[in-house]
C-alpha positions as a Python dict, from the first residue, in 0.01 Angstrom:
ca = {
    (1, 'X'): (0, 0, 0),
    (2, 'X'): (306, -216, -76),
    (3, 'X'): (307, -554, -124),
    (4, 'X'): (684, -608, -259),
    (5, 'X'): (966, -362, -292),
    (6, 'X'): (812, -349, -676),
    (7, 'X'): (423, -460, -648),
    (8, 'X'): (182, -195, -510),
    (9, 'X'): (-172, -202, -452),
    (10, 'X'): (-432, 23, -672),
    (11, 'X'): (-715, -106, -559),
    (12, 'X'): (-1037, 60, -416),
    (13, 'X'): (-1282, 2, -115),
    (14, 'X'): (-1662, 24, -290),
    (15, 'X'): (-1864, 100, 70),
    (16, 'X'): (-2147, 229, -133),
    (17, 'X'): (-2245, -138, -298),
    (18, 'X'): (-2556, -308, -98),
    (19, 'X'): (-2596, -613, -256),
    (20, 'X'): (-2295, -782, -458),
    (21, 'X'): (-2455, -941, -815),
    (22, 'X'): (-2768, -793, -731),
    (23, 'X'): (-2776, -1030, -457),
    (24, 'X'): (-2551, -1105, -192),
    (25, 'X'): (-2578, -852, 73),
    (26, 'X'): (-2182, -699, 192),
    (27, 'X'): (-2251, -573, 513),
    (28, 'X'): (-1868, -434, 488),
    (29, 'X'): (-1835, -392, 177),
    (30, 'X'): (-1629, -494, -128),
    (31, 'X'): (-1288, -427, -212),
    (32, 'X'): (-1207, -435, -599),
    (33, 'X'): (-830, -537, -619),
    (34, 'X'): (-563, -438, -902),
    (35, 'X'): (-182, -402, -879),
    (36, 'X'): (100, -258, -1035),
    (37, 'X'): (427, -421, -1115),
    (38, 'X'): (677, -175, -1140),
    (39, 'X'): (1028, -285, -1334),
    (40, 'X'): (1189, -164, -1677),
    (41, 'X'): (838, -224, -1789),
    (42, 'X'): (494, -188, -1585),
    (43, 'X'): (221, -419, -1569),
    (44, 'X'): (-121, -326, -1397),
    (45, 'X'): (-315, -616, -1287),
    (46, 'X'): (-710, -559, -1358),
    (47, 'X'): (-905, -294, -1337),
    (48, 'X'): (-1193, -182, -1086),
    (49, 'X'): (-1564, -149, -1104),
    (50, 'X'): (-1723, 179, -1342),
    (51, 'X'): (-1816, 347, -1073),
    (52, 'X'): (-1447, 355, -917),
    (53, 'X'): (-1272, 481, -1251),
    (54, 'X'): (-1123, 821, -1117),
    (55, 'X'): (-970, 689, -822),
    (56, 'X'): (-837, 401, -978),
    (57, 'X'): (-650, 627, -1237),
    (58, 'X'): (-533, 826, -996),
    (59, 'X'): (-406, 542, -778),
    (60, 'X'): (-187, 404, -1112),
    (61, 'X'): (-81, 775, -1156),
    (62, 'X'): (9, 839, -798),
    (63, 'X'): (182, 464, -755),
    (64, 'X'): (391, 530, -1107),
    (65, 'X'): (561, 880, -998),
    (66, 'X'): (561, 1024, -1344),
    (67, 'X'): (650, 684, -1520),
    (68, 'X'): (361, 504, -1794),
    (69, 'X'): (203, 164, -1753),
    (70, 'X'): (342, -85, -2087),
    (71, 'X'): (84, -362, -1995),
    (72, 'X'): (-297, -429, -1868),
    (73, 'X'): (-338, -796, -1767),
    (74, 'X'): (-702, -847, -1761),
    (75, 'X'): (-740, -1235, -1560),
    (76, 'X'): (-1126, -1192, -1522),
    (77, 'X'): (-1359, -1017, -1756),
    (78, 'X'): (-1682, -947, -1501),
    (79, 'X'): (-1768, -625, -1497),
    (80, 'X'): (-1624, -558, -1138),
    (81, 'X'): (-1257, -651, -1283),
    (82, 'X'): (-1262, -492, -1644),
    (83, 'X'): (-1524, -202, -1663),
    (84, 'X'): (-1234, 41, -1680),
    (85, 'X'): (-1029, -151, -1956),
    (86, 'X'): (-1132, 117, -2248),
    (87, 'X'): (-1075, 419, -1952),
    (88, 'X'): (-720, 295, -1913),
    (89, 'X'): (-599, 204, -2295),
    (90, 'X'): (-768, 579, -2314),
    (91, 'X'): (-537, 729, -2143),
    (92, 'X'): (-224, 563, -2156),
    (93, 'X'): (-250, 523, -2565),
    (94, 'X'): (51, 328, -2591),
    (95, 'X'): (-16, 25, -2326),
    (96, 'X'): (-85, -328, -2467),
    (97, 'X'): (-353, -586, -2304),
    (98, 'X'): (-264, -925, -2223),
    (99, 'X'): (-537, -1174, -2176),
    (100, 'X'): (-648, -1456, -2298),
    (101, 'X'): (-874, -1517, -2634),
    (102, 'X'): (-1146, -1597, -2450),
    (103, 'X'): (-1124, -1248, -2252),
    (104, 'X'): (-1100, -1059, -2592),
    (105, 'X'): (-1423, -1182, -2747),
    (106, 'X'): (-1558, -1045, -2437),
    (107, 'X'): (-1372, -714, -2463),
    (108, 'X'): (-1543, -634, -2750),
    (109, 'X'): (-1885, -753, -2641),
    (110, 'X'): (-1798, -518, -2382),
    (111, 'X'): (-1644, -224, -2556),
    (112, 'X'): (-1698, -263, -2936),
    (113, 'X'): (-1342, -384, -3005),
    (114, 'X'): (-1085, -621, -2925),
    (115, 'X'): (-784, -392, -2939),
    (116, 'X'): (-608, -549, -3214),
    (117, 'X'): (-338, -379, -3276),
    (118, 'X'): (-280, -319, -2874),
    (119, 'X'): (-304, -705, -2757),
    (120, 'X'): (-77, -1005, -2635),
    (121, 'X'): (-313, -1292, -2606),
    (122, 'X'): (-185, -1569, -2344),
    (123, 'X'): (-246, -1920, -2296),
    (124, 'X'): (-124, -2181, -2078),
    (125, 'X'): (190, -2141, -1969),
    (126, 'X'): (295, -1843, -2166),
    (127, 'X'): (537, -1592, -2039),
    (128, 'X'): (557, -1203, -1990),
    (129, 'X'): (931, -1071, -1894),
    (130, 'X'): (887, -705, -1754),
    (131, 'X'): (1259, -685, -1662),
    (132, 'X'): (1390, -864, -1393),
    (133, 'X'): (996, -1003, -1266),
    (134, 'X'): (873, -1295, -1491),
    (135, 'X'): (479, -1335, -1526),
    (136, 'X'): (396, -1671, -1617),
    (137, 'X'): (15, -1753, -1699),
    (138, 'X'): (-203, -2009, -1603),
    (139, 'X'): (-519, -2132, -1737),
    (140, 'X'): (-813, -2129, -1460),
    (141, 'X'): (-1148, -2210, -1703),
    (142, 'X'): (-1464, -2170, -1513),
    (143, 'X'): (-1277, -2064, -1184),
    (144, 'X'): (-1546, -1906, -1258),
    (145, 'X'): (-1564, -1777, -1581),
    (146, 'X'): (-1400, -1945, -1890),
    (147, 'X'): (-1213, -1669, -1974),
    (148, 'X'): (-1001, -1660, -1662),
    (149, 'X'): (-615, -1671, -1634),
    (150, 'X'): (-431, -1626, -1290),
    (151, 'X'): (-53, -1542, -1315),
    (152, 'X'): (211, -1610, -1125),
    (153, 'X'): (523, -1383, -1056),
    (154, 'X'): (844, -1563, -1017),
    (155, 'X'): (1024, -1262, -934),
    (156, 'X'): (838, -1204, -587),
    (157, 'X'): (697, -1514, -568),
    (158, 'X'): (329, -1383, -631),
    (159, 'X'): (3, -1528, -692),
    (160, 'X'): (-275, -1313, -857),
    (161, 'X'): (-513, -1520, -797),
    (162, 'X'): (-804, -1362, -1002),
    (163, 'X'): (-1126, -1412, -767),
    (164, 'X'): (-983, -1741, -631),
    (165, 'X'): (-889, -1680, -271),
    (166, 'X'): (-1133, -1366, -258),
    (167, 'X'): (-1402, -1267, -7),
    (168, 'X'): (-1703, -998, 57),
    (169, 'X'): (-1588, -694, 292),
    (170, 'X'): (-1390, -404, 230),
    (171, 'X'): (-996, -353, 326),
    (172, 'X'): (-1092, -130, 538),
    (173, 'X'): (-1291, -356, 721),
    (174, 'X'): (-1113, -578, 994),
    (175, 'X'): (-1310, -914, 1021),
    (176, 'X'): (-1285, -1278, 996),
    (177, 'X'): (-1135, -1403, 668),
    (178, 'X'): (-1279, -1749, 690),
    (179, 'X'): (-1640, -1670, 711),
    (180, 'X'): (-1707, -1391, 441),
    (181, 'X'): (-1433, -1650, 189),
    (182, 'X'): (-1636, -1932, 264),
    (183, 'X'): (-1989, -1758, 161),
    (184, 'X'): (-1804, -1563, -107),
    (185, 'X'): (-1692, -1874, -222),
    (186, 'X'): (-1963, -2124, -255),
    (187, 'X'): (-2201, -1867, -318),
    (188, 'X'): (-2004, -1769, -654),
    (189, 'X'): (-1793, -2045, -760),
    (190, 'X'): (-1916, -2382, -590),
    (191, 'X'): (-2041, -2539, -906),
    (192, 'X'): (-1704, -2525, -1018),
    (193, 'X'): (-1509, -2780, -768),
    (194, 'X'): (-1341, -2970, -994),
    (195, 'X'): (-1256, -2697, -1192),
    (196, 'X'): (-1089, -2503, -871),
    (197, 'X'): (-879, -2877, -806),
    (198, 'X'): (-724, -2860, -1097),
    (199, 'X'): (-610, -2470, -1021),
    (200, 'X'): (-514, -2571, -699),
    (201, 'X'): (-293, -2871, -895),
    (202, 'X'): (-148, -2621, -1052),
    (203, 'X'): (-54, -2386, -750),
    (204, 'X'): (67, -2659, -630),
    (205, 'X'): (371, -2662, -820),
    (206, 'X'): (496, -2313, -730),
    (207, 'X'): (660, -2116, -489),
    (208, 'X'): (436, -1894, -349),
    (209, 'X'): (467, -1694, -72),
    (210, 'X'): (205, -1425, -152),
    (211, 'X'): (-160, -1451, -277),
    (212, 'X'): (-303, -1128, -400),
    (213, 'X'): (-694, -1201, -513),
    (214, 'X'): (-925, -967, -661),
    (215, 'X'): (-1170, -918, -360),
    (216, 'X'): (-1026, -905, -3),
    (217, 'X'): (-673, -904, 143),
    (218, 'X'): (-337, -990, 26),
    (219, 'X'): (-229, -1303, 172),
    (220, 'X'): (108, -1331, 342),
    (221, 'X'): (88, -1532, 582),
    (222, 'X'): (27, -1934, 697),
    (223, 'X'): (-44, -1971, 304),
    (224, 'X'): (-176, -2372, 400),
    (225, 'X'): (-460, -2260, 616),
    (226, 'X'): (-619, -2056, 313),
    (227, 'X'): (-488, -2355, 53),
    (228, 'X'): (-628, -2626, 321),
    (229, 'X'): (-956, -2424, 328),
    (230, 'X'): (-1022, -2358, -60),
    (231, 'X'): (-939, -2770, -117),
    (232, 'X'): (-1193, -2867, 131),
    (233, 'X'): (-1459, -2669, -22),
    (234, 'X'): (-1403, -2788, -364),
    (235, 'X'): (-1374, -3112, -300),
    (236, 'X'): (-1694, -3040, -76),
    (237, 'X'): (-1574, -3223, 213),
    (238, 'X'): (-1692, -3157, 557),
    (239, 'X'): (-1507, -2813, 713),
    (240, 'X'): (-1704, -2865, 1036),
    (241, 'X'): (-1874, -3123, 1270),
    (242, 'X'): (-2229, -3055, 1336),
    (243, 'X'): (-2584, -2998, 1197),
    (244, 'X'): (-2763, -2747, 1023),
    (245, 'X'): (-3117, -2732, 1035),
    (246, 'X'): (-3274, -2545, 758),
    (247, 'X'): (-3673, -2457, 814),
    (248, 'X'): (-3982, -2289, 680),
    (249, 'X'): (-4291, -2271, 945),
    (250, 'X'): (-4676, -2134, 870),
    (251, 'X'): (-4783, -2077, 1203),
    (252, 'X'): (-4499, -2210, 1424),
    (253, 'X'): (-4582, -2563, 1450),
    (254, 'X'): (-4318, -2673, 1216),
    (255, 'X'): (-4039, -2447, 1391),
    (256, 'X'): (-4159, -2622, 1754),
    (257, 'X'): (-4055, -2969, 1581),
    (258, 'X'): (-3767, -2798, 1467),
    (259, 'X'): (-3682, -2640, 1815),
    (260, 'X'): (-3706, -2977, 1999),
    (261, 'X'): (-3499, -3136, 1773),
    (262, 'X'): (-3172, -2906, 1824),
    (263, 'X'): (-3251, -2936, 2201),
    (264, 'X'): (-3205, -3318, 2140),
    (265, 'X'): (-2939, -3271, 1930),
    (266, 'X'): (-2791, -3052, 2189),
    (267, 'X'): (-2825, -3293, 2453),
    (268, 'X'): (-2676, -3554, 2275),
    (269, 'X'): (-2352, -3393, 2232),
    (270, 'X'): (-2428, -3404, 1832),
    (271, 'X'): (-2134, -3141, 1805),
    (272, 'X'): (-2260, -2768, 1682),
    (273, 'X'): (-2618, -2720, 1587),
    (274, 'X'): (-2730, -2456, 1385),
    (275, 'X'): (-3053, -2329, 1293),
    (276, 'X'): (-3183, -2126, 977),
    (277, 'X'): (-3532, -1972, 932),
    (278, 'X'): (-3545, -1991, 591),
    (279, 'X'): (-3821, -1680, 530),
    (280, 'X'): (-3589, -1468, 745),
    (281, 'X'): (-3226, -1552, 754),
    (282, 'X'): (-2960, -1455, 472),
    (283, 'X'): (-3008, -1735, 227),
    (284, 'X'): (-2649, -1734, 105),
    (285, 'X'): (-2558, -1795, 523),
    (286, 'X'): (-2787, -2103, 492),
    (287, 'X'): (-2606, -2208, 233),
    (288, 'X'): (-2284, -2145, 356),
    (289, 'X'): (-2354, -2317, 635),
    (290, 'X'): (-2506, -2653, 470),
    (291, 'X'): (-2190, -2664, 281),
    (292, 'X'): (-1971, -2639, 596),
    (293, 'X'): (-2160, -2897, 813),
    (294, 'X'): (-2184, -3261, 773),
    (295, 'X'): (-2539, -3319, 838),
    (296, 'X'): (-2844, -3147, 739),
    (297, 'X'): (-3199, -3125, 851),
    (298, 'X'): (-3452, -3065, 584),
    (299, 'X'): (-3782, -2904, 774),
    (300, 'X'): (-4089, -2771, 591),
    (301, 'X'): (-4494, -2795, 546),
    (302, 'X'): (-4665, -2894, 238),
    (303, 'X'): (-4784, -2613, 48),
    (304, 'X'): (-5033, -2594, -244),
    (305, 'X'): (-4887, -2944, -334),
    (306, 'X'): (-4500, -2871, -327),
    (307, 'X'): (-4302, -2764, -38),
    (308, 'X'): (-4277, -2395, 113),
    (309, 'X'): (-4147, -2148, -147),
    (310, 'X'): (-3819, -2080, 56),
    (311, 'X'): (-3712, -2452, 118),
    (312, 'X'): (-3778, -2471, -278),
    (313, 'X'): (-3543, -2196, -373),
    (314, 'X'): (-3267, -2355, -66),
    (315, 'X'): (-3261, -2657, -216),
    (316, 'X'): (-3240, -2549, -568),
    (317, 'X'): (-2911, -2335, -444),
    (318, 'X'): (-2752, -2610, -293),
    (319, 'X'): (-2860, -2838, -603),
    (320, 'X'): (-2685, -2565, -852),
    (321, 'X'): (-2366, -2570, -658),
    (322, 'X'): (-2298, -2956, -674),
    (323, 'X'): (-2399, -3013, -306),
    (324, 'X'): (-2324, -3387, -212),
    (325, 'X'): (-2113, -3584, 68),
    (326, 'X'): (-2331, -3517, 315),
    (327, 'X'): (-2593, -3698, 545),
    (328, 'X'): (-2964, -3541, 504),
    (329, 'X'): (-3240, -3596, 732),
    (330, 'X'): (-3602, -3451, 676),
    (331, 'X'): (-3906, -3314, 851),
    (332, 'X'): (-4257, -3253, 702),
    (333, 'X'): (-4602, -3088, 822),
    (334, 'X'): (-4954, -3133, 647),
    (335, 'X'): (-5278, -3107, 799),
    (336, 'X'): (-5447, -3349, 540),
    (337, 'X'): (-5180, -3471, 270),
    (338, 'X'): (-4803, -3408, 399),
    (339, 'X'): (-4594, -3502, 57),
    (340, 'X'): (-4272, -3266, 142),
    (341, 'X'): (-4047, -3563, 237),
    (342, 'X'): (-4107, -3760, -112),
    (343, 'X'): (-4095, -3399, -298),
    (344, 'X'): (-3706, -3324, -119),
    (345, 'X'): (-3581, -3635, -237),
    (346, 'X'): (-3710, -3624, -541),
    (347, 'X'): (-3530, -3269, -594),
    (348, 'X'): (-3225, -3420, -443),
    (349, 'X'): (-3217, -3708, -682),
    (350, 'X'): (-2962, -3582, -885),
    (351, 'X'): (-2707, -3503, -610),
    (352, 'X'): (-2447, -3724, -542),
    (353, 'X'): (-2324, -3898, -226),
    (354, 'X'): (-2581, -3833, 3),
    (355, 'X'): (-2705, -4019, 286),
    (356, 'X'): (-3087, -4024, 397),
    (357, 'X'): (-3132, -4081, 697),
    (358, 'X'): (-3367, -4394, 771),
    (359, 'X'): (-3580, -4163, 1013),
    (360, 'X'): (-3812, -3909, 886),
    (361, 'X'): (-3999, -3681, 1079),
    (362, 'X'): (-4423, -3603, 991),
    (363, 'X'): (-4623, -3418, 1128),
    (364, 'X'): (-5003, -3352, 1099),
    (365, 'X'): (-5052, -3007, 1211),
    (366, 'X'): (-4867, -3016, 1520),
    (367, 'X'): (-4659, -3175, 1734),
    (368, 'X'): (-4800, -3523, 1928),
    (369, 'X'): (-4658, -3832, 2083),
    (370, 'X'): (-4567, -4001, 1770),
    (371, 'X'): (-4361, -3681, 1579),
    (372, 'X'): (-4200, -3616, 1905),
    (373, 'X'): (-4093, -3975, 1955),
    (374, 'X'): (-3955, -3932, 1597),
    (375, 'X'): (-3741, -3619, 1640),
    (376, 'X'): (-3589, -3852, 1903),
    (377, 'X'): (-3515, -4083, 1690),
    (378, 'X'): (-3429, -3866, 1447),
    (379, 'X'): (-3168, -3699, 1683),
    (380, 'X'): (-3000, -4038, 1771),
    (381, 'X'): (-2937, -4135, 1456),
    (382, 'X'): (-2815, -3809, 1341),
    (383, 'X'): (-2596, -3835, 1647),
    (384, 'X'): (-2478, -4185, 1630),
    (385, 'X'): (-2170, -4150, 1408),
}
């Protein structure tokens, strides 16, 4: 594939990968991106997962037509991006890395060696002239690793974006961008927000007309909407209008409440409603989906003095990632000592700029006149902004 009249792509579709860090599930896929710049020198951008090492060799061979490779810029140093640095320095004995000094204490945690005599190390702002296409490199700590660099091409007018702008699924895969970005990005680098604003600062100051990530497509086109997208979500601002529910039930009392508080919500025009069964959804789709809503609806049962394992572990991810701006409402069931409600805010306490609602729902054992009068409640106030 071509990107530019001088940038092709030698990346590879992985369709064999189940779960992506041993725990987000790809449905479709990954796709592990690298590029060659080809000018009076070469530059290939990355490398590709172990498993992917033939092909990937063969793509720089077969994208080169007889020519050699001068430079590997290595922007990320997980294993997905760099597994094949000591494969390619093998065989093209005369190329030179170019990362940063962060990356190269990793290379030889990695390898056994930091390639000193084969090495450019870059910093902020540092340049890389291959002949008529500049590269100029950019800082991006804890976007999401601190090692990262993304570099921009002033030739072309290129972004490599390292795994900013990426998403789960294959190339070969036609689906919606926004949805497998969104839970590609906040599963991987939402606790870095403030650290993806200042990147996004930075971008902000070039001409770019391309973005070519390490996971998913090459961007081309209405640039904003993907720019717009990735500064709402690390700012953690609202994407959508509506409410999530997010619930764990024993025997199906607690999802009743649950279900008869979407209807209300539903009735009351409260905008989209969405609910997650904790024990048997995705969890990284429940937490994509508390990070794109406004509002969220806390509902579990006590359980040997805490709250359901599942709502434990959903709150912990959203705590990790720096959830906050949002408005929270909560549910509880007990038969003898319901406690959830005090327990969620207490593992909420360290999130910042939320809003409790001043309704809370209990219920002992199962629905009755009071808990149902409370879910409307509940539902109006949720609904009243």
């Amino acid at each position: 594939m071509t990107i530019t009249k001088d940038i092709k792509y030698i990346g590879v579709n992985d369709h064999q990968i189940d779960l992506f860090e041993g725990q987000y599930i790809v449905p479709n896929g990954m796709s592990y991106n690298s590029y060659a710049i080809v000018d009076e020198k070469i530059a290939v951008m990355d490398s590709v997962d172990k498993a992917f090492a033939i092909q990937w060799l063969d793509n720089i061979k077969s994208a080169l037509d007889g020519r050699k490779p001068d430079y590997l810029v290595v922007q990320h140093m997980e294993p997905d991006h760099s597994a094949n640095i000591a494969n390619f320095m093998n065989a093209y004995p005369e190329a030179i890395i170019v990362s940063s000094a962060k990356a190269f204490a990793m290379i030889k945690n990695y390898f056994g060696t930091e390639f000193d005599q084969r090495r450019i190390v870059v910093g902020e702002g540092d340049t890389l002239s291959l002949g008529r296409h500049t590269l100029t490199f950019y800082t991006a700590p804890m976007v999401h690793w601190p090692e990262v660099i993304v570099t921009y091409d002033s030739c072309d007018k290129v972004l490599f974006s390292a795994d900013g702008f990426g998403k789960f699924g294959a190339l070969d895969v036609e689906e919606d961008w926004a949805c497998e970005a969104r839970r590609y990005y906040i599963g991987i680098v939402g606790k870095y927000g403030a650290q993806v604003q200042a990147l996004l600062k930075k971008a902000a100051g070039l001409d770019i007309e391309t973005i070519c990530p390490l996971h998913g497509p090459v961007l081309t086109e209405n640039l904003g909407y993907y720019i717009d997208l990735y500064d709402i979500w690390s700012s953690y601002g609202v994407e959508s209008e509506g409410v999530v529910i997010a619930y764990t039930s024993v025997y199906g009392n607690t999802r009743s409440a649950v279900e008869l508080l979407a209807q209300k919500l539903k009735e009351k025009g409260c905008g989209k409603v969405v609910v997650n069964d904790l024990a048997r959804c995705d969890m990284a789709e429940a937490v994509e989906d508390a990070f794109r809503y406004g509002k969220l609806v806390l509902a579990t049962t006590t359980y040997n003095g805490d709250v359901f394992p599942f709502m434990r572990e959903f709150i912990h991810h959203l705590t990790e990632r720096g959830y906050r701006n949002r408005t929270i409402g909560m549910m509880e069931n007990g038969s003898w000592a319901p406690q959830a409600v005090k327990i969620m805010q207490k593992m909420l306490e360290g999130s910042k700029d939320l809003v409790f609602t001043q309704t809370n729902v209990k219920i002992l054992s199962a629905l009755n006149e009071d808990s149902r009068a409370q879910i409307e409640t509940l539902a109006q106030e949720l609904c009243a902004d």
